[in-house]
C-alpha positions as CSV (number, residue, x, y, z in Angstrom):
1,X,93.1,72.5,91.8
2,X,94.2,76.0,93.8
3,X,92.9,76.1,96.7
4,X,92.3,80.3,98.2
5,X,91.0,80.6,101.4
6,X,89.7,83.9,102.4
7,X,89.2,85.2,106.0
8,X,85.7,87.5,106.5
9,X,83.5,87.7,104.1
10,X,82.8,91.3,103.7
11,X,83.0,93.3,100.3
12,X,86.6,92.5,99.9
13,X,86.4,88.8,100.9
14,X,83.0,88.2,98.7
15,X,83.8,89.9,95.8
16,X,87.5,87.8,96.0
17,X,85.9,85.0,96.0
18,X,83.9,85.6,92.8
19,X,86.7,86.1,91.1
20,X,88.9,83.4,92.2
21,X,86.0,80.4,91.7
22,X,85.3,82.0,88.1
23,X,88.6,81.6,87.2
24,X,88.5,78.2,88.6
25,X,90.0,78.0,92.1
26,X,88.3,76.0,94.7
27,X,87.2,79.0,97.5
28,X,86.0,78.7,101.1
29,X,85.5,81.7,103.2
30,X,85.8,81.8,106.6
31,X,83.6,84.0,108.5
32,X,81.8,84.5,111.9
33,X,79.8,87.4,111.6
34,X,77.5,87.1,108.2
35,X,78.3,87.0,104.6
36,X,78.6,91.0,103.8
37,X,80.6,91.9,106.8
38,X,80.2,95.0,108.6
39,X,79.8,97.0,105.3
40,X,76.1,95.1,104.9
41,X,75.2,94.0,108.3
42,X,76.4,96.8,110.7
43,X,77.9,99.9,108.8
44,X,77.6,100.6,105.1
45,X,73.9,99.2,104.2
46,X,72.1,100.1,107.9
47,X,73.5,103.7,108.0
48,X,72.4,104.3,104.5
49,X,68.8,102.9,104.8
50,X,68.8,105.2,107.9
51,X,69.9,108.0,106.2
52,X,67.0,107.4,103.0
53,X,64.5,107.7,105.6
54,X,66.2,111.0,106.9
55,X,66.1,112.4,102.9
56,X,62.6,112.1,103.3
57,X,62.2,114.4,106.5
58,X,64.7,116.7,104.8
59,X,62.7,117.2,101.6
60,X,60.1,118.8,104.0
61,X,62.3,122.2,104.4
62,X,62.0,123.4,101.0
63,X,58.0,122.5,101.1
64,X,56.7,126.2,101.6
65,X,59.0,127.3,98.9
66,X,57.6,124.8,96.4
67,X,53.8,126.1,97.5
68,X,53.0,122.7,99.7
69,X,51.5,123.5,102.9
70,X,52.1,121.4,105.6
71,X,50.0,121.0,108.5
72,X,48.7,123.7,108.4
73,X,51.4,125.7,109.3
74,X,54.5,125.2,107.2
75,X,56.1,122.7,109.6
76,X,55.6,119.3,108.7
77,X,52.9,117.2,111.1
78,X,55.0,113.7,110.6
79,X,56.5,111.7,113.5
80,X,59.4,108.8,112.8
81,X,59.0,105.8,115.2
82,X,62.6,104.8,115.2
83,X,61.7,101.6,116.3
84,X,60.0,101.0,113.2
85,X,62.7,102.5,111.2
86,X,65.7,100.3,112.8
87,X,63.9,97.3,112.4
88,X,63.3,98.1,108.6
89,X,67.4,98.9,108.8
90,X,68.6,95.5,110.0
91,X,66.0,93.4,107.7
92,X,66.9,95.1,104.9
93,X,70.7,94.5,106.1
94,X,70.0,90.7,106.7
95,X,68.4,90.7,103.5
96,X,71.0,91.6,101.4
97,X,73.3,89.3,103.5
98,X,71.2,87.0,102.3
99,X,71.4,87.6,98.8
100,X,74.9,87.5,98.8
101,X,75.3,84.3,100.6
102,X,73.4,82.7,97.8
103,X,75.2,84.1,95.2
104,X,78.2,82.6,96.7
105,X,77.1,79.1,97.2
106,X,75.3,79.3,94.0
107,X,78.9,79.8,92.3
108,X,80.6,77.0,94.4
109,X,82.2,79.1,97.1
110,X,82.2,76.9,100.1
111,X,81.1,79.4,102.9
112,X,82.9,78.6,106.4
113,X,80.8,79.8,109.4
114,X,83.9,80.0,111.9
115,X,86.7,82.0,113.4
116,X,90.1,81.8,111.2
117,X,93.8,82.5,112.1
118,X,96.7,81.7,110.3
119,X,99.5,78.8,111.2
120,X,102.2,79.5,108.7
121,X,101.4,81.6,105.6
122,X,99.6,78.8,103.4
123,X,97.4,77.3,106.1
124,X,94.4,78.4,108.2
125,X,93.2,77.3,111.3
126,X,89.2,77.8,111.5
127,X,87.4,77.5,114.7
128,X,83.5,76.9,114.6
129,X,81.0,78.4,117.3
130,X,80.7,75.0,118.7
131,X,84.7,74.9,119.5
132,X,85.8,71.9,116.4
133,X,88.6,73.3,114.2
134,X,89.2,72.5,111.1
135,X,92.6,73.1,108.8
136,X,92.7,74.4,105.6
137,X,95.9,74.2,103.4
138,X,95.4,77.0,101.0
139,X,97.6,78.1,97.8
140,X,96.9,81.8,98.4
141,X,95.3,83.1,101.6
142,X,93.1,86.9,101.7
143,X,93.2,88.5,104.9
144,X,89.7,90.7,105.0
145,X,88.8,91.0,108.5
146,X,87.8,94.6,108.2
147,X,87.8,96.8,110.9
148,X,85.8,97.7,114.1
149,X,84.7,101.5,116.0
150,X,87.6,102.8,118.1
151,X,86.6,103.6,121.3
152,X,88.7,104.9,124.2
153,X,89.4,104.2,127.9
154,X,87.5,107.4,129.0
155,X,84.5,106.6,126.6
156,X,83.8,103.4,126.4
157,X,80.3,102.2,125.0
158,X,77.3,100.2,127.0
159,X,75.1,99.5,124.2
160,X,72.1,101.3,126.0
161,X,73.2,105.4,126.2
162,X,76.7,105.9,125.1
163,X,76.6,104.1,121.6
164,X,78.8,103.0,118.3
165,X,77.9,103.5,115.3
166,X,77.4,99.6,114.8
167,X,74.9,100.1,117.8
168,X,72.3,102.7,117.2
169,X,69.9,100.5,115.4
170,X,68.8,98.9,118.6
171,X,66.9,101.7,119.7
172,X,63.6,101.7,120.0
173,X,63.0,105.1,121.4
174,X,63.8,108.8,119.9
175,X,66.8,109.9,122.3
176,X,65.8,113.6,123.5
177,X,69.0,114.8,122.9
178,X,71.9,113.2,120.7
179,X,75.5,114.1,121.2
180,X,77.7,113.1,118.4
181,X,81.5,113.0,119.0
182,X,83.5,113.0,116.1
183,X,82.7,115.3,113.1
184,X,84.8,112.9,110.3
185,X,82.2,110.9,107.7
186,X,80.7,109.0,110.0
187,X,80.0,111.8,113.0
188,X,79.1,113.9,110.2
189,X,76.4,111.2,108.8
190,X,74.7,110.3,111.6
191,X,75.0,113.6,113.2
192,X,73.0,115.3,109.8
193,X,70.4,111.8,109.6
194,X,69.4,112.1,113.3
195,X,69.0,115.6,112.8
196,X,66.4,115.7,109.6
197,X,64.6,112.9,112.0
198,X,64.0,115.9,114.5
199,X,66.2,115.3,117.1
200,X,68.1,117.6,119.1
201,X,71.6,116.8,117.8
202,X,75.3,118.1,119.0
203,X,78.2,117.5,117.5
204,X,81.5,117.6,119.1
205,X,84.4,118.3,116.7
206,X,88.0,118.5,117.8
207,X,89.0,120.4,114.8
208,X,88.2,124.0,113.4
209,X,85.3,122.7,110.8
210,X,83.4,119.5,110.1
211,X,84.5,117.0,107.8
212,X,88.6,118.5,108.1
213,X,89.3,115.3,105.6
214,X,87.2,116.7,103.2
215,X,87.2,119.3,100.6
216,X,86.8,122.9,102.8
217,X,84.5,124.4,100.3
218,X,81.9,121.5,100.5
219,X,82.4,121.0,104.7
220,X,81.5,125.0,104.5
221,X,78.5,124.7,102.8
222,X,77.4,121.4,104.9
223,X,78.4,123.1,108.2
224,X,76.5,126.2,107.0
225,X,73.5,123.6,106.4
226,X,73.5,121.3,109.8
227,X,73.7,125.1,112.0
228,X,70.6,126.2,109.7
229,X,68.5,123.4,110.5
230,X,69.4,123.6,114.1
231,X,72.3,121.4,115.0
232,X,74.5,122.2,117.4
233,X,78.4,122.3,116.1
234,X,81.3,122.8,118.5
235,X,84.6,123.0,116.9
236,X,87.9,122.7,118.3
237,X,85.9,121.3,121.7
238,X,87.9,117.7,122.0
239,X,86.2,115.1,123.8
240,X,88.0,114.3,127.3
241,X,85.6,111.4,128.5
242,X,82.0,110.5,128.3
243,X,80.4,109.4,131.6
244,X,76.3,108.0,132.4
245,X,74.3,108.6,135.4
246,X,71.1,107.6,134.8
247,X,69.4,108.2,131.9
248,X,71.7,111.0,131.0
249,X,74.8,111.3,129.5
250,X,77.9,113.8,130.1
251,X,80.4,114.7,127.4
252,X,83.3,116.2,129.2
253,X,85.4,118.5,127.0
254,X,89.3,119.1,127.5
255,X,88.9,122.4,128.1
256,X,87.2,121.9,131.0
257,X,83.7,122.4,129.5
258,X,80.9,119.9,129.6
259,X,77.8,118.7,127.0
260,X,74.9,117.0,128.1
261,X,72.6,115.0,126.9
262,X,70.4,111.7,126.5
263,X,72.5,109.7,124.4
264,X,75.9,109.9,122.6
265,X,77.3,108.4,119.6
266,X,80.8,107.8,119.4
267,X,82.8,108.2,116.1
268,X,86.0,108.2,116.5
269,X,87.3,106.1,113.7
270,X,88.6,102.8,113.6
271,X,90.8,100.1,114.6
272,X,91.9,96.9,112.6
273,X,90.7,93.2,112.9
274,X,94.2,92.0,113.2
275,X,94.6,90.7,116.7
276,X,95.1,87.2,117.6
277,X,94.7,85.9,113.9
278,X,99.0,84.9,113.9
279,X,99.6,87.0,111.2
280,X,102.8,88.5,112.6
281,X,103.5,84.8,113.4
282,X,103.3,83.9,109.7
283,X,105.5,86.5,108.7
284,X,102.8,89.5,107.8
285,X,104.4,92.7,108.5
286,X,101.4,95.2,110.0
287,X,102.1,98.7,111.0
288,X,102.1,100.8,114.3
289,X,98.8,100.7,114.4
290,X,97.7,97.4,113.4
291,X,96.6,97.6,109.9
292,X,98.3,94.7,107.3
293,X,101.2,96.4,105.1
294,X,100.2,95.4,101.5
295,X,100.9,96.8,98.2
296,X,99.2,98.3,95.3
297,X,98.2,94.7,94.2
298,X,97.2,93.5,97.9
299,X,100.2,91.2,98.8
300,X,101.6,91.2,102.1
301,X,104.9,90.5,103.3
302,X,104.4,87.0,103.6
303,X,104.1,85.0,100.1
304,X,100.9,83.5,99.2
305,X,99.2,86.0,101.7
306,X,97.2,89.0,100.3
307,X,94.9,91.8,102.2
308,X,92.2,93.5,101.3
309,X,89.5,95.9,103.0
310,X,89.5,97.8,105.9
311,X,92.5,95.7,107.7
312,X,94.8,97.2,105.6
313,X,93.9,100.8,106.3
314,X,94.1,101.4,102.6
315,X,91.2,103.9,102.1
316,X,88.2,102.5,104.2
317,X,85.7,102.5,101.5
318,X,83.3,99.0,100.2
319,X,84.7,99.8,97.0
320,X,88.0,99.9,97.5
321,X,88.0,96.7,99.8
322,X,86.1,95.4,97.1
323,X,88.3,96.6,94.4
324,X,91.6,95.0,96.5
325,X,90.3,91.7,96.8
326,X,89.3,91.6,92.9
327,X,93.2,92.7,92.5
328,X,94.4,90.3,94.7
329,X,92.8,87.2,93.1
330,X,93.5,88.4,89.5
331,X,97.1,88.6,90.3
332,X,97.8,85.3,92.3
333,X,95.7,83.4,89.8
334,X,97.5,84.9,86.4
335,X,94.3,87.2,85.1
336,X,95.6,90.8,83.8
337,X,95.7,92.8,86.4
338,X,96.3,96.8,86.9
339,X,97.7,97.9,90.5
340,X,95.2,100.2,92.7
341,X,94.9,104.0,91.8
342,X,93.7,105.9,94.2
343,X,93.9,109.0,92.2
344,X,90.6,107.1,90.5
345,X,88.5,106.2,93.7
346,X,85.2,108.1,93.8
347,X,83.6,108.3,97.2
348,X,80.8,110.2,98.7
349,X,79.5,111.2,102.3
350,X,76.5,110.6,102.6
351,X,74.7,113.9,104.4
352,X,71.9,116.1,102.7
353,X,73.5,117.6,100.9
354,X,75.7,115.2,99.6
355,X,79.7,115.2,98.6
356,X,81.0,113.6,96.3
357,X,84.4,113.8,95.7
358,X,87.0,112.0,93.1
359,X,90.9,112.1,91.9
360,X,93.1,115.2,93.1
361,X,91.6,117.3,95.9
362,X,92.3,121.0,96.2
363,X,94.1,120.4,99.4
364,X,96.6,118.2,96.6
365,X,96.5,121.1,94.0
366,X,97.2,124.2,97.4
367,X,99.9,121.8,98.6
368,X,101.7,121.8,95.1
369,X,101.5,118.0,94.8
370,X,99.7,118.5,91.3
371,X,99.0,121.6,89.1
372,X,96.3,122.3,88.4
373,X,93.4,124.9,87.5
374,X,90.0,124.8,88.9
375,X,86.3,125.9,89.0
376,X,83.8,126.3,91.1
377,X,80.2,126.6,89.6
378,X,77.3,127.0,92.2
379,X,74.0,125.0,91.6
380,X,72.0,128.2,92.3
381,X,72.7,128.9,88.7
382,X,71.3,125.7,88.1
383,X,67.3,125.5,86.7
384,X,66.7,122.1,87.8
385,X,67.7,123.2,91.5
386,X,65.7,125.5,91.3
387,X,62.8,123.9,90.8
388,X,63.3,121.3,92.9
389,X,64.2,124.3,95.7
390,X,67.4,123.0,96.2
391,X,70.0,126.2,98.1
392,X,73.1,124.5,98.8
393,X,76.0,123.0,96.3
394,X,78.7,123.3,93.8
395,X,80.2,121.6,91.2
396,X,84.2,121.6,91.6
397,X,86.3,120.4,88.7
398,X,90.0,120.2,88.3
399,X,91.9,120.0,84.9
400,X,95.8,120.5,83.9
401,X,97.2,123.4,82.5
402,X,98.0,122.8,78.9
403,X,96.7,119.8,77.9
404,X,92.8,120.0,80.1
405,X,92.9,116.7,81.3
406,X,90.4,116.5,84.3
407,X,92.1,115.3,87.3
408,X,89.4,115.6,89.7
409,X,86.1,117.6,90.7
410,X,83.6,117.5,93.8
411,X,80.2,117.8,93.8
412,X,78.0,118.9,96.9
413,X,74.1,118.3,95.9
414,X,71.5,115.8,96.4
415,X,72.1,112.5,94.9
416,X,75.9,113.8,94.2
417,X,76.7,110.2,94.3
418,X,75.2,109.9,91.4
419,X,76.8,112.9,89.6
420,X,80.0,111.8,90.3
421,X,80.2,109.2,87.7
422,X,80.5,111.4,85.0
423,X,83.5,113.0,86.6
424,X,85.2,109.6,87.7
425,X,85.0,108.7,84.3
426,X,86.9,111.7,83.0
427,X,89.6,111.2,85.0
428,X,90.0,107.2,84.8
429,X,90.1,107.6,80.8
430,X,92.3,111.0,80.9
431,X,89.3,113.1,79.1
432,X,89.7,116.4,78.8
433,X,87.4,119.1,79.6
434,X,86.0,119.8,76.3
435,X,85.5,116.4,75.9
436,X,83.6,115.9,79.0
437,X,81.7,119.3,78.3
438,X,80.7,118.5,74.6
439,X,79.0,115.3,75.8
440,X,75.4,116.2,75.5
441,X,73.5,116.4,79.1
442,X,69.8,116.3,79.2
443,X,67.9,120.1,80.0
444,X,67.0,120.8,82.7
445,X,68.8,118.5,85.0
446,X,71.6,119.0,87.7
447,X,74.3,116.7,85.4
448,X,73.9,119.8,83.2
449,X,76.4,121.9,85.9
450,X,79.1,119.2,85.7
451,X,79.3,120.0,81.8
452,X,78.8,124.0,82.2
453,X,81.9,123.8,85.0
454,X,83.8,121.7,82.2
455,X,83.1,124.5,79.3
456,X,84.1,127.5,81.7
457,X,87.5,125.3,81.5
458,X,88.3,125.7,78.3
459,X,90.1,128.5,78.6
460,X,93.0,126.5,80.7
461,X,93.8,124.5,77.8
């Protein structure tokens, strides 16, 4: 029988492994940390629960407007107790850790709790808790060790005041005043959830505008959003070092200016789980910063060794690591296969409002890589956002001249996660905008802008 061994047991190890034991390898993942990896237990699932609760504190600003008094005086008289709320966060995590565990044993997946390295490309050395190491000769190996929050030598993190973003859940007290460094997805997140929980949030961006990975109109209309409800947002103010004294917190700035507060939350990206595991060793080529080399269907340099996940520095999305480690399993075992297209992958950010992007991106279309005609449709226009009270978003879409293909679209709006799909779909199957704009969409409901932008491209095509 073939024999894959899989190292970490996040979304790109766990969802490998259901592939491989259904088409009838014999699996065992090796993991330390928990069955989900940091996607379920410490990133992903937590900072999502958290952020549910903070949609419900944000639903409150548009109360007056709907005709619901509150309190008496249009404010909302409702206090979080964030212990309450992080403890909710990690059993809800553990939960689903859970589930997944099962699922995996259930299936025959032989679930390893123990440190693994490699010793030669087809065999993995796996250390238990309690020191005993145990050798596994595998046919195909998956490297998916994930990743872990960068820090740096002038802010480093103590757990109690200056924080990661895997660390904020052992609060038990509502910090007075949060500064959040780094305005990418995660500072972004955090910054806009802590803020719709009423606290006094900063947040420290070394670029010109939030989000600079993201589409500019949508981080407009989201920075536009976090300065109405009160945040704080310094742009181009780089973080120089972040020192405690006390119970407060100083974020010193390069340009000689300085932010204080009670705690700070450090997002600053991240760096790979690659150290130490022998991978170069074995003949895995990783790159100048650490992250495995792989290609579009998840092989290394070293035969019988694939990647997946966050370690590869791919895209650092669940469903891409996912997506990589299905790819990787259905093309050492023999299954058809198609080699990762990024041009396909949907994601989202997860702030109120929300944006959802997918495919070509206008920075793609400016830059000349693609052509490409666009349209931007405000929800304002929209009678379901209206009635739900809802100011801010667009829908974006982006077709080809000529023959209308849609190659891509954003959507900034509540649940825009959701209305994504639609769009993904259009460009994973090559529709064209009529198509997509003569599927019928129910009235009134906010789905009903994605096929309005598709009509007003009809005249592209």
């Amino acid at each position: 029988m073939t024999h894959v061994a899989i190292l970490g047991g996040g979304p790109g190890g766990y969802e490998a492994a259901l592939v491989a034991v259904q088409l009838g390898a014999e699996v065992t993942v090796v993991d330390c940390e928990g069955i989900g990896g940091s996607a379920v237990l410490t990133d992903c699932v937590p900072s999502k629960t958290l952020i549910a609760t903070a949609e419900v504190m944000a639903g409150f600003e548009v109360a007056p407007e709907l005709g619901i008094t509150l309190g008496g005086g249009g404010s909302p008289q409702v206090e979080v107790d964030l212990a309450r709320v992080n403890k909710r966060v990690l059993q809800l995590a553990g939960a689903q850790s859970d589930d997944i565990e099962s699922r995996l044993t259930r299936d025959g997946v032989r679930v390893l709790r123990a440190t693994g390295r490699l010793d030669g490309p087809q065999r993995v050395v796996a250390t238990t808790p309690e020191g005993t190491e145990e050798t596994l000769e595998a046919d195909a190996v998956l490297v998916a060790t994930g990743a872990s929050p960068r820090t740096l030598p002038t802010a480093r993190p103590d757990g109690e005041r200056i924080l990661t973003w895997e660390q904020v859940y052992d609060l038990d007290r509502r910090p007075e005043h949060l500064v959040v460094v780094g305005s990418g997805v995660t500072g972004a997140e955090f910054a806009g959830a802590y803020n719709s929980l009423g606290l006094e949030v900063t947040l420290v961006s070394s670029r010109d505008r939030v989000l600079p990975g993201e589409d500019a109109d949508a981080a407009e209309v989201l920075e536009e959003v976090f300065r109405r409800r009160g945040m704080t947002v310094l742009s181009k103010s780089r973080m120089a070092a972040v020192e405690r004294e006390g119970d407060a917190v100083t974020v010193r700035l390069e340009d000689g200016r300085t932010v204080q507060g009670s705690h700070c939350l450090l997002a600053l990206g991240s760096v790979p789980n690659t150290d130490g595991m022998g991978l170069q060793e074995s003949g895995v080529t990783l790159d100048e910063r650490g992250f495995v080399v792989v290609d579009r269907v998840s092989r290394s340099s070293a035969r019988g060794v694939y990647a997946a996940g966050d370690c590869t520095g791919v895209l650092m999305l669940a469903s891409v690591a996912a997506m990589q480690g299905r790819i990787a399993m259905w093309h050492f075992l023999g299954d058809a296969v198609a080699p990762l297209d990024l041009t396909t992958v949907s994601s989202n950010v997860f702030t109120a409002p929300e944006i959802a992007t997918v495919g070509w991106t206008q920075r793609a279309v400016d830059a000349g890589e693609v052509e490409a005609e666009a349209v931007l449709l405000p929800l304002a226009t929209n009678a379901r956002a209206k009635m739900q009270g809802v100011q801010d978003g667009f829908v974006k879409l982006f077709c080809r001249p000529g023959t209308g293909s849609v190659v891509g679209g954003v959507v900034v709006a509540p649940k825009a996660s959701e209305l994504i799909h639609a769009i993904a779909i259009a460009v994973a199957q090559n529709l064209t905008a009529d198509q997509l704009a003569h599927a019928f969409t129910v009235y009134p409901s906010m789905s009903g802008s994605v096929a309005e932008a598709a009509r007003r491209l009809h005249r592209f095509h």
